[in-house]
Structures are given as C-alpha cells and as structure tokens.
N, C-alpha and C positions, 0 to 999 in steps of 0.2 A: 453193376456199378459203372462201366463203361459207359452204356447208356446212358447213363446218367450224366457223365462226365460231358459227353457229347452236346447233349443236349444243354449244358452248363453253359459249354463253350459258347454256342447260339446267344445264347441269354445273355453271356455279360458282354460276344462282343455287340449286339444289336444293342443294349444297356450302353454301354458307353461311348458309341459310334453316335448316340440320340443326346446323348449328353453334349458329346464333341460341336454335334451338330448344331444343336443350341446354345452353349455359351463359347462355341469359336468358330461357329461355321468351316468344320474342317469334318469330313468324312472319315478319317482314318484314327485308330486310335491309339496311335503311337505318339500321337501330337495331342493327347487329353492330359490334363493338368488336374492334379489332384487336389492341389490346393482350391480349387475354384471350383469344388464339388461342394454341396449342403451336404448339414449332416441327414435330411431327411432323403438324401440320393444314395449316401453310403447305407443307410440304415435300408432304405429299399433293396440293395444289392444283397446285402446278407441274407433277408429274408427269403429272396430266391433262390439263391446258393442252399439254404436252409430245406427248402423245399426239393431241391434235387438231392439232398443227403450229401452234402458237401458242406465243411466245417469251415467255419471264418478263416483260418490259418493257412486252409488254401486256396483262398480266394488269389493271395497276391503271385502265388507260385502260378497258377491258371491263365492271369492276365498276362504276365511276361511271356508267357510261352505264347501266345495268341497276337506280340508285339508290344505290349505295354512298355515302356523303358526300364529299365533296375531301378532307378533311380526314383519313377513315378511310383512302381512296385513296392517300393520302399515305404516312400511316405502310404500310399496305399494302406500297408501293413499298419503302421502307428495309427493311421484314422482308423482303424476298424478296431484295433486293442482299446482306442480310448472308446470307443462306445459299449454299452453294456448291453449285450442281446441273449435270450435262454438259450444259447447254444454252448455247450459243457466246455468251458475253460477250464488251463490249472490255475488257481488263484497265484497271486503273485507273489506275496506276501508267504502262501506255502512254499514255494519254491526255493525262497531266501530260508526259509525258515529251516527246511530238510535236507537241501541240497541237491535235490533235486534239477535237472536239467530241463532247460524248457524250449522249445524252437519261440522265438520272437523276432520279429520283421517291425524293425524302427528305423528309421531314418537315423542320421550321424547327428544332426542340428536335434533331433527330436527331444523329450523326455521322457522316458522312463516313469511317469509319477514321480520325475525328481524335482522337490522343492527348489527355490530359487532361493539365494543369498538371503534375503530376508525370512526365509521361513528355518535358517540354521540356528540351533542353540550356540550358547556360549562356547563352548568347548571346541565347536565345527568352526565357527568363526574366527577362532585362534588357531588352526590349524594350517599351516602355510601352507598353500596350493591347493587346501580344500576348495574353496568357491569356485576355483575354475573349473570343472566338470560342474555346476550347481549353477551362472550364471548363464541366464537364457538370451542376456545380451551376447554374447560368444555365439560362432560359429563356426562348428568345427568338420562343416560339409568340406567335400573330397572335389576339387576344382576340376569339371570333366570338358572346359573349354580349354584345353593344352593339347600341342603335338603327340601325339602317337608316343610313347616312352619306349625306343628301340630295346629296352632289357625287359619288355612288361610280359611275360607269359602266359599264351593263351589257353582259354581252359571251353568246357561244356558251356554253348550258351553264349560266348563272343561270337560277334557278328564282324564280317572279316570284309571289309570293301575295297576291291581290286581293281585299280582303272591300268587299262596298258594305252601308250599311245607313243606316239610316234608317227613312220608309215602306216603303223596297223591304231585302229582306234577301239577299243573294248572295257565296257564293265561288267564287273562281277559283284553282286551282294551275297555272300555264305556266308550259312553262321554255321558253328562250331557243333556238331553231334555228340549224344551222350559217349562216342567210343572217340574222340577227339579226332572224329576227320572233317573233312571239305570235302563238297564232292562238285567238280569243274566239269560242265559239258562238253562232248568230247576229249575229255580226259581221263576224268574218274577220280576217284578218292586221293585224296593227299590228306596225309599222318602229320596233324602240325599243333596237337590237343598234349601239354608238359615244355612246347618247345616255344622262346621267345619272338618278337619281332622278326630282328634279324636272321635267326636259324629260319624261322617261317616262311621267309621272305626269298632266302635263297633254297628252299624245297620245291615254293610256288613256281617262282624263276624258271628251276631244271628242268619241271613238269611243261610248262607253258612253253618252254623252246622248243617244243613238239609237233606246237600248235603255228609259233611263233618264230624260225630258226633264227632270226637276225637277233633276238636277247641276247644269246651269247656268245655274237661276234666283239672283235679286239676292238672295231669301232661299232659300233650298233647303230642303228634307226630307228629302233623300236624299243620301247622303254615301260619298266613296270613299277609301280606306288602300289605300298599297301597301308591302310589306316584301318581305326578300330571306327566302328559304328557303334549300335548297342553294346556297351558292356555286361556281362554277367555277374550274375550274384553270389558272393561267395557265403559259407556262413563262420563264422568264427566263435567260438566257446569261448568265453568271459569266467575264471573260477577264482578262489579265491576271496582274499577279506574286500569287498567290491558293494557297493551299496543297491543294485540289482545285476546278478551272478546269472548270467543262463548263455542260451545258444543265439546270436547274432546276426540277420543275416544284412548284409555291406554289400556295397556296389563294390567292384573288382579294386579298383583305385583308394579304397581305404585304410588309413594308415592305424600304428597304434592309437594315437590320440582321439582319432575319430570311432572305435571303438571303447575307447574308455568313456567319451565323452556319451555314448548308447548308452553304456551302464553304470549311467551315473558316479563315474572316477572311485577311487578308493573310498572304503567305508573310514571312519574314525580308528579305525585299526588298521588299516590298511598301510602301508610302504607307498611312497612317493620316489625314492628312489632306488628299488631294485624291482621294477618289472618286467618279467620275467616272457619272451615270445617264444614258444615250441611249434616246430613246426618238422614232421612225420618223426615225431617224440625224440627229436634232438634240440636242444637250445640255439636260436639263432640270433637273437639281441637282448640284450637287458637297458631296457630305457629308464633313466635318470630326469623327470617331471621339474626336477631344480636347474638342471642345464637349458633347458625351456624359459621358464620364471625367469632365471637371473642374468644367465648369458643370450638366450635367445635364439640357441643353439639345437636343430632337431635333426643331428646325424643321428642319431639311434631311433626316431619315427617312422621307423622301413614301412613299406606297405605291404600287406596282409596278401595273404593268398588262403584258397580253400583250405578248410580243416586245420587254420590255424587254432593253437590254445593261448591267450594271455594268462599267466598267472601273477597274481597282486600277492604277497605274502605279509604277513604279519609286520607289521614298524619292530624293529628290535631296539634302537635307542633314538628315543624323543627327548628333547627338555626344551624347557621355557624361559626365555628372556623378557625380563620387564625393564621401567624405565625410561629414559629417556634414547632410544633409539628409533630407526625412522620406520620400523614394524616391527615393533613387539608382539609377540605370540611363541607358538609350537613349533618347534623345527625339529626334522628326522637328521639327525647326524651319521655317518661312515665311520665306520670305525677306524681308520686312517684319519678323519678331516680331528680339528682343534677347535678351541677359540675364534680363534681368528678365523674361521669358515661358518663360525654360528653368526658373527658380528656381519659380515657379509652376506649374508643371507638375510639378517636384520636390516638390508640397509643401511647400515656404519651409524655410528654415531652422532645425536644431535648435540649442537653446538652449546647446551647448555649442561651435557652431559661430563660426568669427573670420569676419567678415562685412565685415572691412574690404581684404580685397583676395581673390581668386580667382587660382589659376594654373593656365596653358593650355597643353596640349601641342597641337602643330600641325604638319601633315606640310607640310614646305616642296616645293619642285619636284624638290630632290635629296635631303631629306634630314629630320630633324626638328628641331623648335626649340620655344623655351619661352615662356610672356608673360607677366608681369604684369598684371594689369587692378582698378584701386582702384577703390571705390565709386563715386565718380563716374563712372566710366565705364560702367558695367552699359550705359547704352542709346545709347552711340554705338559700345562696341565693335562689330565685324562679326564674325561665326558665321560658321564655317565647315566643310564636312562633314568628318568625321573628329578633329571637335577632342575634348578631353578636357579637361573643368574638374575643377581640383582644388579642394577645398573644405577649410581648414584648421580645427584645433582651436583654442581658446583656452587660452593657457597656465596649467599648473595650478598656479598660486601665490595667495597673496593680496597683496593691494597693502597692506591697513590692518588687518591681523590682530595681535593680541595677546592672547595667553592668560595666566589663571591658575588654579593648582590646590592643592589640599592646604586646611589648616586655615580656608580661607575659607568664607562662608555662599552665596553662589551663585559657585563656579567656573565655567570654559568663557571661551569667544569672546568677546571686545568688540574696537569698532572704533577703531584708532589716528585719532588727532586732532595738530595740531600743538601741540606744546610739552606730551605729555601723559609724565606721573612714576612711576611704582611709587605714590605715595603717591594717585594721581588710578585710577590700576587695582585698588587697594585697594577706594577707596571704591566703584567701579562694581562690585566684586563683593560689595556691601553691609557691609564689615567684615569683621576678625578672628572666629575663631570664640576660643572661650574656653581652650581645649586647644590653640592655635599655640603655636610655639616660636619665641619672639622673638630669640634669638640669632644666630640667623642663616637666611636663607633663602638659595634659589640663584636667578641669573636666568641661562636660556638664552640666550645668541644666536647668531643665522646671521650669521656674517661676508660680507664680500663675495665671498671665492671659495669660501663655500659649507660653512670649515668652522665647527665649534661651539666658541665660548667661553663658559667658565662665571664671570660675574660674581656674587660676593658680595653681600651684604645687611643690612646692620644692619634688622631689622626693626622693633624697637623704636625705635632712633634715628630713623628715616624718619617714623614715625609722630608719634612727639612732636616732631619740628624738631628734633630736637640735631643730628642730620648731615645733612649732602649729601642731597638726592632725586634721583635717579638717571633723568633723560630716556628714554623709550622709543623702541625702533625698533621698524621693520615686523619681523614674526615671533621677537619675545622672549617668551618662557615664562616666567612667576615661578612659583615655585613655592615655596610656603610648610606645611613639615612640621608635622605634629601633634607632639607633645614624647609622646605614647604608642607613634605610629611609631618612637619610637627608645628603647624600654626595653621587654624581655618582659614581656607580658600576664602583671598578679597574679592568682593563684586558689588556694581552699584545698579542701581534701579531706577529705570524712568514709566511713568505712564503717564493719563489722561490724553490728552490731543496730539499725538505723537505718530506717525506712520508705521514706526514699529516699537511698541512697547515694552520692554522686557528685561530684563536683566543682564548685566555685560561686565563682561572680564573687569577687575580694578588695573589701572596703569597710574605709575608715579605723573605727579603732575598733570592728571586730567583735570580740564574745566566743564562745567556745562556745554558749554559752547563745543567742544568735541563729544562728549556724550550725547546732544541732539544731533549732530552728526552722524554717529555709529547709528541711534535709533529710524534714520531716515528722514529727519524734519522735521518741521510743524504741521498740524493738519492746516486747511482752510479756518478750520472752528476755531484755532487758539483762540486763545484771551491775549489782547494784546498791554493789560496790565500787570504783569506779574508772573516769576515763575515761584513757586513753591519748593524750598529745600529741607529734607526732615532729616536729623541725623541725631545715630544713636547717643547715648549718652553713657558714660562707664561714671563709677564710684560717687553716684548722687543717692546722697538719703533723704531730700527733701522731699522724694515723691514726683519728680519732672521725669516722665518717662521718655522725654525724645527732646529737643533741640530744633526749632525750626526758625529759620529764614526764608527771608524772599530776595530775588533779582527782580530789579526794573528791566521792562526791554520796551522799545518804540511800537508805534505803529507798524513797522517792517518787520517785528519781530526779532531783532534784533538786542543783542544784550547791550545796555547803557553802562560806559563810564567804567568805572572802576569793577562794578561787579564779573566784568570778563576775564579779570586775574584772580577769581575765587577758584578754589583746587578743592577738588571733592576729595574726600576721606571714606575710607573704607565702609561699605553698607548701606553708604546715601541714598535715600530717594530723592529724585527728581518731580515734581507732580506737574502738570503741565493743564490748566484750567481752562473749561470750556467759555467762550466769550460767553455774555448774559446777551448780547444783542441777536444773538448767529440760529438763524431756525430753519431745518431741513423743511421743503416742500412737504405736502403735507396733499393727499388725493381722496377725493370724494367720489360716489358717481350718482348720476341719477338716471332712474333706466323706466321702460314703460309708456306712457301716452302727452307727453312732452315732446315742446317742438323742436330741441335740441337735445336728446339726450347723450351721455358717456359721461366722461370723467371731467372734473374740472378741481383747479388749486384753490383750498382754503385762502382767501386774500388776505383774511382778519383774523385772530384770535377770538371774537365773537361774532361772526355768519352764523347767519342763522338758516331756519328751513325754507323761511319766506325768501332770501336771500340768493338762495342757490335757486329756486325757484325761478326769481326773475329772469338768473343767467341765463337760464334754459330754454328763455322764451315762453316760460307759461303750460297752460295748460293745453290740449288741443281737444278737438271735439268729442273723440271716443273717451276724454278721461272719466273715468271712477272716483272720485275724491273722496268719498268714504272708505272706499279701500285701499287706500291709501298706504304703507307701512316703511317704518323706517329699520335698516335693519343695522343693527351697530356689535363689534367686536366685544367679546366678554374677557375679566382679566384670566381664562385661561387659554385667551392667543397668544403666544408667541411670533411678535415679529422678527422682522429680521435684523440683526445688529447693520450697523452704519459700515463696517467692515463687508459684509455679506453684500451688500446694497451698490457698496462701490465696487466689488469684484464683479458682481453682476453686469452694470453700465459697461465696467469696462472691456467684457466680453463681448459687448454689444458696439460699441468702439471695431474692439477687434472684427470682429465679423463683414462689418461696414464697411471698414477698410481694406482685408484682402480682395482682392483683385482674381475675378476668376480666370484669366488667362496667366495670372502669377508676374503681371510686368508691375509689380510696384516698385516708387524712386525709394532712392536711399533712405531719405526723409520720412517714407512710408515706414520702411523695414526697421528705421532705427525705433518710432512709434511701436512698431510690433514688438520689435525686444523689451523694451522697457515694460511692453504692459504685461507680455508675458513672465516676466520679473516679479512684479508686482504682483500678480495673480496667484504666482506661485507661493508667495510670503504666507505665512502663518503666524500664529499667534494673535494677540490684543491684549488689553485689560480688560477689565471684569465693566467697564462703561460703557465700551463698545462692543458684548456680548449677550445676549440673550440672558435678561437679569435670573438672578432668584427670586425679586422681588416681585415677578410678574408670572404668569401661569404655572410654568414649572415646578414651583416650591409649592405654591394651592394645590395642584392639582394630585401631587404624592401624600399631603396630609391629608387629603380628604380621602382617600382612597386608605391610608393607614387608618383613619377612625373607622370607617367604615369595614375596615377588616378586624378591627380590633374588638367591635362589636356591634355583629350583625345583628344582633335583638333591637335594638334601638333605633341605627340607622336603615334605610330604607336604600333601594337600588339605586346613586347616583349618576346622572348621567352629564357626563363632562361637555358642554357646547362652546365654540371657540366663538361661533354668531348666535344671538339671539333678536327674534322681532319685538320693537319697542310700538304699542299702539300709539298712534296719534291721529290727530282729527283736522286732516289738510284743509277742511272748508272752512272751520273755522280761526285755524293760521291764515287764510289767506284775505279772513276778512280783518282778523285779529292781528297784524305782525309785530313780532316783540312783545306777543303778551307769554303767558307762562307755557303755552303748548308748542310756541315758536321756540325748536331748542336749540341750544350753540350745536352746530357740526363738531365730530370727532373723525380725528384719522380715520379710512377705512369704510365713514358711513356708506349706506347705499340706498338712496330713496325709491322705494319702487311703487309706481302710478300705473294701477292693470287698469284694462276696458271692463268696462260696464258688466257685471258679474249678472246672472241670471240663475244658478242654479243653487242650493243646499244639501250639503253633508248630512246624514248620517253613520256613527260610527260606536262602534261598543257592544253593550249589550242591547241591542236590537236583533228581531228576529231575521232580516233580511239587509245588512248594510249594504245602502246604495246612496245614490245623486237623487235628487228630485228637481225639478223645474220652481223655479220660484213667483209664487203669486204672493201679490201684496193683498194683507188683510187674512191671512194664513196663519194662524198660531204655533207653535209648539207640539202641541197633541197633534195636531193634523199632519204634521211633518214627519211626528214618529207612526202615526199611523199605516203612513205611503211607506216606512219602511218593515210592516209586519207586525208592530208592536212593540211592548217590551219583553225581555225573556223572563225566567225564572229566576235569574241570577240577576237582575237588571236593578242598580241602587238609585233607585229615582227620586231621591230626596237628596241625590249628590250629582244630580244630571248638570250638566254645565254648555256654555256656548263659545264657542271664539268665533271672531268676528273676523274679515275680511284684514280691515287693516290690525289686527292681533292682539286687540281687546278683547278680553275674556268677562262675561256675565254668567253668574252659578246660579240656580235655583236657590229661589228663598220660599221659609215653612213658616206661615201666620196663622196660629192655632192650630190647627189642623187640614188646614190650606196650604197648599202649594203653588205658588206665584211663579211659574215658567220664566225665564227671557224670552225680551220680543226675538223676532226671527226676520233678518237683513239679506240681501243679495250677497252669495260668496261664503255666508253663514258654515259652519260645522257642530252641529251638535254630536257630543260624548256623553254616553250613557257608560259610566262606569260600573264594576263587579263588585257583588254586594263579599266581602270579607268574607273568608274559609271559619265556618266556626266549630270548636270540637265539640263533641253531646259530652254531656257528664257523664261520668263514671259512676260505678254502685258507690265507691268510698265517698264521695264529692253528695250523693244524695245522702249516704249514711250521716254524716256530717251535717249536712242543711236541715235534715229533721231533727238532730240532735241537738241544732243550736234554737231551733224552732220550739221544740221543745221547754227546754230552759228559760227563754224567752217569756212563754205561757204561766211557768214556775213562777217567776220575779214579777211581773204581772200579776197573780193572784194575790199574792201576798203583801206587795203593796196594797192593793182593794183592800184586804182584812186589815 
C-alpha cells in the first residue's frame, strides 16, 4: 500500500502542477485553484487515485500534505462528493437515515445536497431562521485574510512562518508534525502542538536566544514575528436533529456557523436556540441562531478546534404567529422568554394590526381550545408548544370622518369634532365656490344598521342664519352641486371658410364678429355676400326644425350695420359660404415628345387637349400620336383637402426662409412663428376634408359587396389613375370636336416616340416582345410567341393599344375576326374558365330527365 501511496503522490502532484501550469502558469501547487478545475480534470484525478487503490476521501487528505492549501482541500473534497464515480461510497441519505457517522470534506460556503430557499416546503419556510443555512446567496466561508489571532492554538498540520530580523536577518517556514513539534536548524525540536500564538511565540523566542542572544536583551536588536501560513484541517462532528449529520472536515479558523452552514443548519426539528459545542466531552458554548437573526450578535460563534462535537437537539417549544405582523411564521420560544419576545422576533407589529388583545389556539390533553390574551397580559401569559397566536386587524371605519364635495374650494376629509354643523364643514373647506347651487345640497348618512339616508339642505339658508344648521355625524357626506352640473354645457359653432372651424366655449353677449375672431378669420375663399346663422328652436310644433338668418358683410368682409350687435345664443351655428367666383389653381402636365413639356394651369373651365397642346409648343419630330394616352384620376383618388394643401406651401415658405447660417431678421422669425402656429392648428370641417363623397365611401362599399358575396362579384381592383384612349391625330386635325376632351385636375397627357415593337401576354406558350412589321396580323404575332396553350380562350383574345384603346375578337359564324395589330400593340390571350366534370348523381339525373323526356314524346305521337 505504501507503494502505492507513493506513487499516488507522483501522480497528483505532476496532475495538478500540469494543471497549475496551464490555467495559471504557476509551477507549484499550492497556488492551484479548485474552483477553475473541469469536472472532466477532477473526474480524471479520481480515476487514478482509483487505479493506485486509493479511495476518493483520500484524495483531499494526500493533496494538503503534498502542499495543497485546507482551504483548496476543502473545496477539493465537495468537487469530488458531487461527482458520481464506481468507487464504494456510504450513500448519504443512509447515513442520515442510521446515524451512522461519515468522514465528509465540504467547503463552509458549499452544499451538502442542500436545497435552496425555493426548493423548501411550506412548513421549512415558516420556520424562523430555517433559510439561512438553505440560501446559497449566503456565505458563511471563514475570512483567512486577517492578522495571526494571538489566542489561535496550533495544532498537526499548521504551517508556522518565522521571520527574525533586526541586526540578524532570518526565515523560518515549519509546519507543525503529527506529535506537535517544529523542528529549527540548529536548534532542534520545539513543543508548540495544544499551545497558542502567544505561548508559541515565547517558547520559539527562548529557543532562538541561543542561536540569537540579543532577543532577550532589556533593549534588543534583534527581533522575532511569528504568523500562520497554511492553516490545518480540523474535522468536527455534526450530530443531532441536523439536516446532513456526519463528520466535517473545516479549515482551522471555522466557527460554529460555518459548520452548521456544511450541514445544512437544523432539520425541521431541530433547535435554533440551544446548540450545543463539546469539546474533549465537556460543554463549552451553547449558541442561540436568534441572537444572530435579531440582534446581530455572534459572541457565542467561538471557533472550532479538532474533534469538536456540535449538538442540535430537538425544538422543545415552537408556535405560530399569524396576521398582520412583519414575519409571521414558526418561532422556537425559551422557556423564560413571553409574548413579548415572540412579537419581537415577529418583527413587531404592522400598523394595521389591533394590538389590544391576541387569540390563541391551544392543544388541550384531549382536545383543542381557544384564549383570549389582552395587552396586559403579553408577559405573564405562559407559551406553550404548539400554540398559535392569532393577530387581528383593525377595523376599517373611521370614528371622526366627514367629508365634503362639489362646488366647494378645498373638498375631501375633515375631522368631526363635537357639536360640529354643515355650516362649521363649510367653512373648513374654505367656502362656497362662486358656481354652487344654493338651493339645495344633499347630506349623506350611515344609519345605525348601516343603511343610507339622504338629508336635504337649504344651503343658502345654513349659510346666512335663516334656517336650522344641521349637526354632523361620524361619516356624513355633504355634498354641494355646481348649478352648471345641472344644465348642458353652452357652445357655439362656426364652419365653412373659416381658418379654424369648430366649436367654442358659449360667453354671455358674444357676436359673430368675436366668434370669427376665436375661430382665426375668414379664409381668402369667403363669400363676401353673407353670413349664414342656424339656431335651434325649442317648443315648435309646426315642424320648423332650426331658425335661420343671415348677416350682411362688405367686400372687406366685414359685418354691416346693425347686424354686429346680434348676440349669439346658445348652440348657434355660424356657416361661413365659399365665394361662387373663388377657384384654386388647378395643374395639368403633359410629358413625352413635345417641345415644352411639365405642368401647366388650367386657364379655363373648358381647355381642352388641343389647347394644352398648343401651350406646349406642339408636337416634335420623334412624336407617336397614335399613341397618344391621356391619363386621368378615378373617383377612388383621394385628394388633398385645401387645409392639407395650405400646410404643405407653408412648409415650403418655411424652409425657403430659414437661413442656413441661422441669421434671419426679426421679420423673418416672427414669419416663422406664425407659420409654425399655423401648422400646428388641427381640426377643419368636413368641406375642407377629404369628403365621403369621393373615393373613400366607394371604395369600403365595394369591397363590402364584394365580401358579402363572393359568388357573384369577381376580384375588384381599386385604381386611383386610369388610361382614357384617344386619338391625338385626329384632335389635332379635329379641335373641339368630341375627342378634344375638357381637361380635369390631375390630367397627364403622355406623347411616347415612335413605338416599334408588340406584346404578347397570357395564355401563350412563350410570352414575349416582338418587333413590329406592318402588314403582320394577329396569328402571325401569336405564332413568334409559341402559340396558344391548352388553356388559351381564343374566342376572348383581345388587344390594347398604345394609346389604351382596347379591340376584342369578334366571332361571325364560325369565323374569328382578330384585331388589326399597331406599333406598341399588347395582345392578351386570356384562361379559358376552371370547369367541374359531372358527378355520377348529375349524370343519374340527365338520363333520368332524358328519359322522361323520350316518355312525353311518344305519347304525344300516339
């Protein structure tokens, strides 16, 4: 076995020195880090060990002795526990089970297989101070960056670092032997294994003034430090109600906490506050887990030395607080503590909790029962295990509440007082506002069984003394209405030619003349004969549903005469009519082989094609005039309202005007504001808006029929432009005859060059272009595209033309008469229809009637 061991040592220190070497570039392997080990480098390790007949368990004991740290050793340990290798473990689970003791090497911070907070049942999670040995946020490692602790006692395995200096300079690295000596060159052994720091320190001292005499001169020169390096591993027994019970092994510096926190803290039965540390089987602390928790306090977390035992013993009395406290759960009680130390431990009470009695359920000897317990009793009541405090609410009323709302200047909350009035609640919500309605207000009240009466209110009588003031009770409502809460909201209305049309506040004694005001003025467009005034009418039964007049105003726009002392009344419209004379420009273009093409202004209400023609300067020499086409708006365009149109320019304004170096005059900037004013305005009427009357209403019916029934309607296709054919040669020999048509907003005349080639498209077997020769028919066009298919309805073949005349085939007898074929031509060979074969039923049927048919037939003959 020896041999073997030997040969171990090889192995894991070359093993981990290759490791060091590779993820830290460091040779030695006192400086390898276990944490930054794979599990396929630990899982490697074991198998070797495995192979020299060495058990995983002593892998971590093998490494520290070879230099490893405790601490590496440690974690060490836990990596190797959590992997699962054939090498003969005790299961863990048996261990708890039998009580059986088990040597285990975990880190302090590690787990056990102990679940985390969320993997607790109900009962763990009410358990005060359970989570904390269970939370893997927590860390309860043992801080080994601190001074030397002069009481710390060295034991097998501390590693002892002695530097002396002064006149003399020397170090010493010793570690501690299994029979507790050092042993100093030229000195020899020193006994310093049971004995602390300071005893250590001054044994070293005595020895070294041998080597050293000036140490233990009255003034010295030479001077000696001693510090711990490696610490040793102690092991500590874990027994008791403990959620994994075994044998422990802790770096030297480990306190209780940190071994509790290994074996996963007390089980569900476990004691929180009397556990129990033996140490060479005398008791030398009993740590209290609640002094931690509450106070924060860990004089009783002494730190561990070899062959300590903790003992956790059984909870002797637990009970439960529900409620409204600021942790409700499980608390371990003292048979000394009260009340008053469970409430405490609860976190005291929240602020909506009744604090004046507590009730206790309590398990009698046959049975259960209940207690009362009033404040005063908190610390002579007696606890006892399995009791359950109940913690009640306070009840959600108010004692001295009185509200008031409506026309007053601070409504809400105030507090009743004795002998307090409506006329005392008034004044505490500062007054009347100036819009109450003194006639009468309402006051709420809660009756005694809770339900509501509505008492009346002279509100003006209360206020000036003429009646009764009406005494308050706990939870009355006054509530005092605005006199506009009880009559529709007045407003009047202006549209048509208006810069801002809409509807606006009513004010006593407004005219016209301020209501075109508020709305921003007249447009350019007004009408400068008339304004239009419509107003409701009340208790007519003749059938006149509105009341209209009109105001004169000038040319200036301006109201005439008497009409500017007319006072609008509540509801009015104002209508504000478009001049008959006043017409927005109005753009055309004409594009293609003209000697001026772009856009030009309608001059007339009847320009025609010949007309815009001339403007253009004609035709030029590459024109096409057969192909000619005019392309015009359909009514499912949507233009742009007159509102939209003007925002637009003015943008363009805008932009023209800023200044890219940013120096514009005042005169500039004040332009800017206004138009960004203006820009920003919303609203219109329905004149100056994108009608109904035009695309938008078409274009949602036809798409509802067509949805409503697909059998009938056929796939609609909405076009905002469509090409209208016409025949520019002979407009231009023609003008003003019926081909010469008025121009429309929007047209756009377009004159291509000279077309030379023909479409085919459809059902043909190759759709392409072909070159066009004149004296080429039809068949000869579809021939250069492959033919026709199988699918190809040639009795429905059609042509469009250049300028977007369309010619169909026509059928005389048995004849088919093509269209001729023009430069620019498109011939479409549409698909002949999907048709279904008959069914057996559909033929059963056809002979049937076939039959019958033959019946009524004969018998007429006879």
């Amino acid at each position: 076995m020896s041999i073997n061991i030997k040969s171990f040592y090889l192995t894991i220190i070359l093993f981990l020195s290759a490791i060091a070497l590779h993820a830290q570039s460091l040779s030695d392997i006192q400086n390898v880090k276990v944490d930054e080990l794979s599990d396929a480098q630990i899982k490697t390790l074991i198998l070797k060990a495995e192979e020299q007949g060495i058990s995983k368990s002593q892998i971590p004991a093998l490494a520290q002795e070879r230099g490893l740290s405790a601490m590496e050793a440690s974690k060490l340990a836990t990596r190797l526990n959590q992997l699962s290798t054939s090498g003969p473990e005790v299961d863990q689970e048996s261990a708890v089970d039998t009580g059986v003791q088990r040597e285990v090497y975990a880190p302090v911070s590690g787990g056990m297989n102990v679940e985390d907070s969320a993997g607790l049942d109900e009962t763990e999670k009410k358990i005060f101070g359970y989570g904390l040995f269970h939370n893997k946020k927590l860390n309860f490692s043992p801080s080994l960056n601190i001074p030397t602790p002069q009481s710390y006692v060295i034991g097998t395995g501390d590693q002892l670092l002695i530097d002396v200096y002064g006149n003399s300079q020397q170090s010493y690295d010793l570690t501690v032997n299994p029979e507790g000596r050092v042993y100093i060159p030229n000195v020899g052994p020193i006994q310093v294994g049971g004995a602390s720091i300071v005893a250590a320190t001054a044994r070293i001292k005595e020895q070294l003034s041998r080597i050293y005499a000036d140490l233990n001169n009255s003034n010295p020169n030479t001077f000696i430090q001693i510090r711990l390096g490696n610490i040793r591993s102690i092991q500590v027994s874990m027994v008791g109600e403990l959620s994994n019970p075994g044998t422990y092994t802790l770096p030297s510096f480990a306190s209780v906490f940190n071994a509790l926190y290994a074996a996963g803290g007390p089980n569900k039965e476990g004691s929180f506050r009397s556990i129990k540390v033996f140490r060479d089987s005398r008791q030398v602390a009993e740590v209290d887990v609640y002094e931690f928790l509450v106070k924060g306090n860990q004089q009783q977390n002494i730190r561990l030395q070899d062959n300590d035992v903790i003992m956790v013993p059984a909870v002797q009395t637990r009970v439960e607080i529900q409620g409204p406290v600021r942790r409700p759960g499980l608390f371990e009680i003292l048979p000394q503590e009260d009340i008053k130390d469970l409430i405490r431990y609860a976190g005291g009470f929240k602020s909506e909790a009744y604090t004046g009695r507590l009730g206790v359920r309590r398990l009698s000897d046959d049975a259960r029962k209940v207690a009362d317990v009033s404040q005063e009793q908190f610390e002579n009541f007696k606890v006892q295990d399995g009791d359950v405090f109940l913690v009640g609410e306070k009840l959600n009323r108010f004692e001295n509440r009185v509200q008031v709302s409506g026309a007053v200047y601070h409504p809400g909350e105030f507090a009743l007082f004795e002998g307090m009035t409506v006329k005392d609640l008034i004044s505490k919500a500062d007054g009347l506002r100036g819009e109450a309605f003194l006639n009468r207000a309402t006051l709420y009240r809660t009756q005694e069984d809770m339900t509501l009466e509505i008492v009346p209110v002279d509100v003006q009588g209360v206020v000036n003394g003429t009646v009764t003031d009406i005494p308050l009770q706990r939870e009355d409502v006054l509530h005092i209405p605005s006199k506009y809460d009880l009559k529709e909201e007045f407003y009047v209305k202006i549209s048509g030619e208006i810069n801002r049309p809409g509807a606006f506040a009513f004010a006593e004694n407004m005219t016209v003349e301020d209501l075109v005001l508020k709305a921003g003025g007249f447009k350019e467009s007004a009408s400068d004969a008339y304004i239009e005034v419509a107003r409701r009418v009340k208790d007519r039964t003749d059938g006149q549903i509105a009341e209209i007049f009109t105001l004169d105003i000038d040319q200036n726009l301006e109201i005439n005469g008497k009409d500017k002392e007319v006072v609008l009344q509540p509801f009015d419209h104002v209508i504000i009519r478009r001049s008959p004379g006043f017409q927005r420009e109005q753009m055309v273009r004409i594009e293609g082989e003209v000697n001026y093409p772009g856009q030009y202004t309608i001059a007339t209400a009847t320009e025609r094609i010949s007309d815009l023609l001339k403007r253009a300067g004609g035709l030029n020499q590459f024109a096409y005039a057969k192909g000619a086409t005019l392309i015009r708006r359909t009514e499912f365009y949507s233009p742009q309202s007159d509102n939209e149109i003007k925002s637009q320019e003015l943008r363009e304004v805008k932009n023209n005007l800023i200044k890219e170096d940013g120096k514009n005059t005042e005169a500039e900037n004040n332009i800017l504001s206004r138009i960004d004013e203006k820009i920003g305005e919303k609203g219109g009427d329905l004149a100056n808006q994108k009608g109904l009357a035009s695309g938008e209403f078409k274009i949602n019916r036809v798409k509802d029929v067509a949805a409503s029934d697909s059998s009938r309607v056929a796939e609609v296709e909405f076009r905002t432009e469509e090409l209208i054919g016409i025949d520019l040669k002979y407009i231009m020999e023609h003008p003003e005859s019926d081909q010469d048509l008025i121009l429309m907003e929007g047209d756009v005349l377009s004159i291509p060059k000279e077309l030379q080639t023909v479409r085919m498209r459809g059902e043909v077997l190759f759709p392409t272009s072909a070159r066009y020769e004149s004296g080429k028919g039809f068949k000869n066009y579809i021939s250069r595209a492959g033919g026709f298919t199988d699918q190809a309805r040639k009795g429905k073949a059609y042509v469009v033309y250049a300028n977007g005349d369309v010619q169909r085939t026509k059928k005389i007898l048995f004849f088919k008469n093509y269209p001729s074929i023009e430069p620019g031509a498109e011939i479409i060979i549409p698909q002949k229809p999907e048709r279904q074969p008959m069914s057996a039923t559909n033929w059963i049927g056809l002979a049937s009637s076939m039959a019958t048919l033959a019946i009524l037939i004969d018998r007429l003959a006879q």
